[in-house]
C-alpha positions as CSV (number, residue, x, y, z in Angstrom):
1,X,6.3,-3.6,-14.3
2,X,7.2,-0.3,-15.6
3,X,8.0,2.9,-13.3
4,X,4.7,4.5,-13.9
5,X,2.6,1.1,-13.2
6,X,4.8,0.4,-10.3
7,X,4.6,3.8,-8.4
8,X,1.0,4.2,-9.2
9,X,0.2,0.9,-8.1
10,X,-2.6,2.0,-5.5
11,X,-4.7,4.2,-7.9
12,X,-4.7,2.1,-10.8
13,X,-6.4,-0.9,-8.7
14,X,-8.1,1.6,-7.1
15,X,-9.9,3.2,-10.2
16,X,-9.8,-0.2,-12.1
17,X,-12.1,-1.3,-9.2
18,X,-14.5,1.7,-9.3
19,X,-14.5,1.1,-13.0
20,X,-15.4,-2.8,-12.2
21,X,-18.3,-1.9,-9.3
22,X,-20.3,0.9,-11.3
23,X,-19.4,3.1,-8.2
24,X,-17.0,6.1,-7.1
25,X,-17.5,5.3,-3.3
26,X,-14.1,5.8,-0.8
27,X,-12.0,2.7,-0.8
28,X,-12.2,1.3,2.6
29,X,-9.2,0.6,4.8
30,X,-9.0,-3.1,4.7
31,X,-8.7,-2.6,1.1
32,X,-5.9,-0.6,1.4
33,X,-4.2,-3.2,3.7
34,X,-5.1,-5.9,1.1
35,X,-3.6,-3.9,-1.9
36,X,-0.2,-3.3,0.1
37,X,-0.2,-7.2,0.8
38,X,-0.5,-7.5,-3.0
39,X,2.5,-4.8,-3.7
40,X,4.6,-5.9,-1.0
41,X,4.3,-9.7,-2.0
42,X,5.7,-8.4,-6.0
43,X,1.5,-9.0,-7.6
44,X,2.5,-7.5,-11.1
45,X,-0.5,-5.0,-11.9
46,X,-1.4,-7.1,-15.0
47,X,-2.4,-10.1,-12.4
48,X,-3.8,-8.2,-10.3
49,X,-6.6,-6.6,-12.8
50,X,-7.1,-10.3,-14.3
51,X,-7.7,-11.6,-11.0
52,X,-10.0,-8.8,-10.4
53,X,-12.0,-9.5,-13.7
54,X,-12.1,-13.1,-12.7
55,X,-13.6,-12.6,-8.9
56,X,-16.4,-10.2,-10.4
57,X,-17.3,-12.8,-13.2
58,X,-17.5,-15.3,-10.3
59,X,-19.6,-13.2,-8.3
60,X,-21.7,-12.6,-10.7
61,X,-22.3,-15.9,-11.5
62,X,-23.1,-16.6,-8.0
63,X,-26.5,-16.1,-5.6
64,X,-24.6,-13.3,-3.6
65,X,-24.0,-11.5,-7.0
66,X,-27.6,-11.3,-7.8
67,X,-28.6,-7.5,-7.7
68,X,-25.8,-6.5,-5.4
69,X,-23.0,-4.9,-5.9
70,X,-19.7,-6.4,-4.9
71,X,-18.5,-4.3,-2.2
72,X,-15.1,-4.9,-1.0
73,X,-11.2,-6.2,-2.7
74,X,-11.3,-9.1,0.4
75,X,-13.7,-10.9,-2.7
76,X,-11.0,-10.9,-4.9
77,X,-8.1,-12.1,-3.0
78,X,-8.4,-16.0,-4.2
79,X,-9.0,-15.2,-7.9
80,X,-5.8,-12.5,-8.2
81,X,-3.4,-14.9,-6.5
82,X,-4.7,-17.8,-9.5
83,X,-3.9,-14.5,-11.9
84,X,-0.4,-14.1,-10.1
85,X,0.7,-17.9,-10.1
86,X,-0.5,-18.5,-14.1
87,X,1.2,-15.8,-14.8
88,X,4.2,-16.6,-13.2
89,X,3.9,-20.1,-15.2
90,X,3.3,-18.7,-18.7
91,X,6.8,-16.0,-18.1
92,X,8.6,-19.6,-16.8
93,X,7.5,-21.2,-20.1
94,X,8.1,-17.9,-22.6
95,X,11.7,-17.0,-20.9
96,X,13.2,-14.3,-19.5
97,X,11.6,-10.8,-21.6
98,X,13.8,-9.6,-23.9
99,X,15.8,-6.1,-22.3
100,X,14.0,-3.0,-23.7
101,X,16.4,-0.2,-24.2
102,X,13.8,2.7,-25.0
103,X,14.1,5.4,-21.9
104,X,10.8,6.2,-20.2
105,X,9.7,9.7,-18.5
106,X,10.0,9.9,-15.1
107,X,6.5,9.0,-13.7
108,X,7.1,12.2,-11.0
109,X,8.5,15.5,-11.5
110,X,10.8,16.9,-9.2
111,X,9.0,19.5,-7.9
112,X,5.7,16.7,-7.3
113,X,8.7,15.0,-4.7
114,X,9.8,18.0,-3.4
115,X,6.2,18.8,-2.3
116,X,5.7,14.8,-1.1
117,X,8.7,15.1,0.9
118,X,7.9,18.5,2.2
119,X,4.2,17.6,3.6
120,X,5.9,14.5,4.6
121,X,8.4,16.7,6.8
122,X,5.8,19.2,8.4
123,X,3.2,16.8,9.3
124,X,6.1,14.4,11.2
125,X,7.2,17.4,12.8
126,X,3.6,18.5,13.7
127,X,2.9,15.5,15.2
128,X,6.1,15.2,17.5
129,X,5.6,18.4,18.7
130,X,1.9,17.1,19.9
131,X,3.2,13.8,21.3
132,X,6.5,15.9,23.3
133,X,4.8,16.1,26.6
134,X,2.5,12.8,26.1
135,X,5.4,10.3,24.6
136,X,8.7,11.9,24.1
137,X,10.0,8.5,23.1
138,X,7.5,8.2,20.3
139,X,7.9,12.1,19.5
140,X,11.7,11.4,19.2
141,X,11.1,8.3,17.1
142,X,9.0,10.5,14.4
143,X,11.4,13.4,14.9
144,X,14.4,11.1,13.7
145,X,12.3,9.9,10.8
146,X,11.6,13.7,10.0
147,X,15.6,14.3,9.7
148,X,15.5,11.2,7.7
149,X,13.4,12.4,5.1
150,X,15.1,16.0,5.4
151,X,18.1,14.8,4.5
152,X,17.1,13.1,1.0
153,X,15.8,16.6,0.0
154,X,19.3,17.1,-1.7
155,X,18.8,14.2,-4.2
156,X,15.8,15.8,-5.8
157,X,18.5,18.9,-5.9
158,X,21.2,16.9,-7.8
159,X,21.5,17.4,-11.7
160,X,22.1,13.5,-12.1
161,X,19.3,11.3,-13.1
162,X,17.3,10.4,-10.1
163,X,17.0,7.2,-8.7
164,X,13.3,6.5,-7.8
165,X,13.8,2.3,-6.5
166,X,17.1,3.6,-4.3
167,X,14.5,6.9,-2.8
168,X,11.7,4.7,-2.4
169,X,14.2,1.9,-0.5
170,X,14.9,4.8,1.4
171,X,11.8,5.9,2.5
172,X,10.1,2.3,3.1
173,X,13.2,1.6,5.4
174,X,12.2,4.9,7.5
175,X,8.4,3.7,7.2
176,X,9.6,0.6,8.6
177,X,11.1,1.7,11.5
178,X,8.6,4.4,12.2
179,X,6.1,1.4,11.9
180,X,7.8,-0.9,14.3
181,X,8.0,1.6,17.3
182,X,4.3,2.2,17.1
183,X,3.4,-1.0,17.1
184,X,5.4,-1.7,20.4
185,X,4.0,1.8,21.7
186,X,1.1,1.0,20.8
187,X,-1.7,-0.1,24.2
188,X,-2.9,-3.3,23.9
189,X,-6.7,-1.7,24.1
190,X,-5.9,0.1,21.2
191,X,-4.7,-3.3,19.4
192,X,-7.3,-5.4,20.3
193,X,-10.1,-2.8,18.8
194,X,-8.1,-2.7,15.8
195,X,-7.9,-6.6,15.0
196,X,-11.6,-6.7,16.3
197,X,-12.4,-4.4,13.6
198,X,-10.8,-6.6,10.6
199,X,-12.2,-9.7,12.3
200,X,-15.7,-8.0,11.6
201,X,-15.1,-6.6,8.2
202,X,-13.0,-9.9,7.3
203,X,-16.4,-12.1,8.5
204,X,-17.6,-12.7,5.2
205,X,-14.5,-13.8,3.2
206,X,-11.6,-15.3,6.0
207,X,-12.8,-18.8,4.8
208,X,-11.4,-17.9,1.4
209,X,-7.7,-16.8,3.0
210,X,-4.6,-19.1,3.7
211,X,-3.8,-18.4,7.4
212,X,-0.5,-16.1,5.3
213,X,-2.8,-13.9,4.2
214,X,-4.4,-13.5,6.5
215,X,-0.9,-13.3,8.9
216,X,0.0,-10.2,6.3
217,X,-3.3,-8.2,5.9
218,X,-3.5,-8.2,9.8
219,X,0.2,-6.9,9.7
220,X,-0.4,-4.2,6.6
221,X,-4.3,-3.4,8.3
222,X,-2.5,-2.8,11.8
223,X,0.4,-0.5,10.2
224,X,-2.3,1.6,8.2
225,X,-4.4,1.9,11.4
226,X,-1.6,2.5,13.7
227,X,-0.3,5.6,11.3
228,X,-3.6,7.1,10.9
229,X,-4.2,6.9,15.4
230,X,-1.1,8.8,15.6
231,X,-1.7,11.1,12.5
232,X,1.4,10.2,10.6
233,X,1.7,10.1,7.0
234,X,2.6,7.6,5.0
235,X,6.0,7.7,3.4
236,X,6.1,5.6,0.7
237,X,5.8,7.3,-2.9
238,X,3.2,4.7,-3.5
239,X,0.7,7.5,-1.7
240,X,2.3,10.3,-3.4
241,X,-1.1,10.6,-5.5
């Protein structure tokens, strides 16, 4: 997957899908959860828009599909993961892809990172400055993650060629750890309404999910939820558009 396809991951499923439904309607958070399961578990685009293709034909095909839109990614799950593993099989048969050597443009400009990791730095620092009397172990949790980003400005600074996988390493590991202290913040009210939420919007379609996908959308669904209660932003450049 090339830089551009990898980094803009989320919006080209995302527009591919409006494209596919007829619609321009707000992409609901469970299928953000279920496109991060797909990115984290290495889903190259390509099988993911195949597998796309292939759920819509089915639906179509079927009684549910008759006059009615298909509303939700959760449809789709079976059919991109059969578009993942044939074409895993058909690069095992071809061999490895021969090296390209031709250099690509950077799929951000500086100045678009600056701004990411600028927003990035005043809305952490916003919201430790509202959690300080409430939580100051969570507001010196997202405070530490705010230095962490901070101190990557430099990079975008440095005349050398910029290295996008090492900054976005980076900025998942801070993600990661701002993710795991929520979660054990977090009440257990507040967890239970969240995984009753994806129970009911997962209803229709957890028959078609191995209890692994399911484990990881409840992970990825909890994280998204979990950022947006405690108005943080997410860090990965994956949401830089």
């Amino acid at each position: 997957m090339d830089s551009f396809n990898y980094f803009n991951y989320f919006t080209e499923i995302e527009e591919y899908f409006w494209r596919k439904r007829g619609a321009h309607l707000l992409v609901s958070p469970l299928d953000w959860a279920i496109v991060e399961t797909w990115q984290r578990a290495g889903i190259p685009l390509e099988a993911v828009l195949r597998g796309i293709d292939s759920a819509f034909e089915s639906y179509q095909r079927s009684r549910r599909g008759a006059g009615r839109p298909l509303k939700n990614l959760a449809y789709c799950v079976d059919a991109v993961l059969d578009a993942a593993a044939e074409k895993q099989e058909t690069s095992a048969g071809s061999g490895p892809e021969p090296k390209r050597n031709e250099k690509h443009a950077e799929p951000f400009s500086r100045e678009e990172l600056r701004n990411f990791l600028r927003r990035n730095i005043e809305k952490l620092e916003q919201a430790a400055e509202r959690l300080h009397s409430s939580d100051a172990e969570m507001a010196w949790r997202i405070a530490q993650a705010r230095r962490s980003l901070a101190d990557m400005t430099p990079l975008l600074d440095s005349p050398a060629a910029l290295d996008l996988e090492n900054l976005e390493r980076r900025l998942s590991a801070v993600e990661e750890k701002l993710s795991a202290a929520l979660l054990a913040a977090a009440d257990e009210s507040l967890l239970v309404d969240i995984h009753t939420e994806l129970d009911r919007q997962l209803a229709p379609y957890r028959r078609r999910m191995s209890a692994e996908q399911l484990g990881q959308l409840e992970r990825q669904y909890t994280r998204k939820r979990l950022m947006e209660r405690f108005g943080l932003p997410r860090l990965s450049l994956f949401y830089l558009n």
